[in-house]
C-alpha positions as CSV (number, residue, x, y, z in Angstrom):
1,X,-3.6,6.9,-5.4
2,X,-5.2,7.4,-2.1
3,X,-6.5,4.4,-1.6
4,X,-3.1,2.6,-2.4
5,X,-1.2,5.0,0.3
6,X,-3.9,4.4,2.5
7,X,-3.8,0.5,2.2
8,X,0.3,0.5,2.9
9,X,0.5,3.4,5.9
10,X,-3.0,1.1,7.6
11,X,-0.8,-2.5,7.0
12,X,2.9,-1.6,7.8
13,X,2.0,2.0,10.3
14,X,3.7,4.0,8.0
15,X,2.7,8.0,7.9
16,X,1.0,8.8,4.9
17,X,4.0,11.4,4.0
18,X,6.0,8.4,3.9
19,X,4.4,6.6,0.8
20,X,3.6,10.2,-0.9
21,X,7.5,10.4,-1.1
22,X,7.5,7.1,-3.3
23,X,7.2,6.5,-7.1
24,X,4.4,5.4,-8.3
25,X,6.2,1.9,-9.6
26,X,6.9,1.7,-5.5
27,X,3.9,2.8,-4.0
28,X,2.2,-0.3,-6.2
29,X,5.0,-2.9,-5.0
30,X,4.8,-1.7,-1.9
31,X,0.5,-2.2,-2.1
32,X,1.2,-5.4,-3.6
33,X,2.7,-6.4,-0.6
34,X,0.2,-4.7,1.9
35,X,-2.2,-6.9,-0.1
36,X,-0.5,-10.0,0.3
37,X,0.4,-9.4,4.2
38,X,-3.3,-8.7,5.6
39,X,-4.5,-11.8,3.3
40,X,-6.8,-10.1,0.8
41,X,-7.5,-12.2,-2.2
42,X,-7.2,-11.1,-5.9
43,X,-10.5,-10.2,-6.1
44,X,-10.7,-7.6,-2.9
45,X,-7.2,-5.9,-4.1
């Protein structure tokens, strides 16, 4: 789970605390995303 909160608060500047208030079916959408917007393929997500 760290590395997902950590992937979303480096892409968007969110605090840390932000994503630890999340479920976990949101902090994965929301890593999805993260993925998707710094241009990380399949295989490095």
């Amino acid at each position: 789970m760290d590395d997902l909160v950590a992937d979303i608060a480096v892409i968007f500047n969110w605090p840390p605390s932000e994503v630890f208030g999340m479920d976990l079916g949101e902090v994965i959408a929301w890593r999805k995303r993260a993925a998707l917007r710094s241009g990380a393929s399949d295989e490095e997500s």
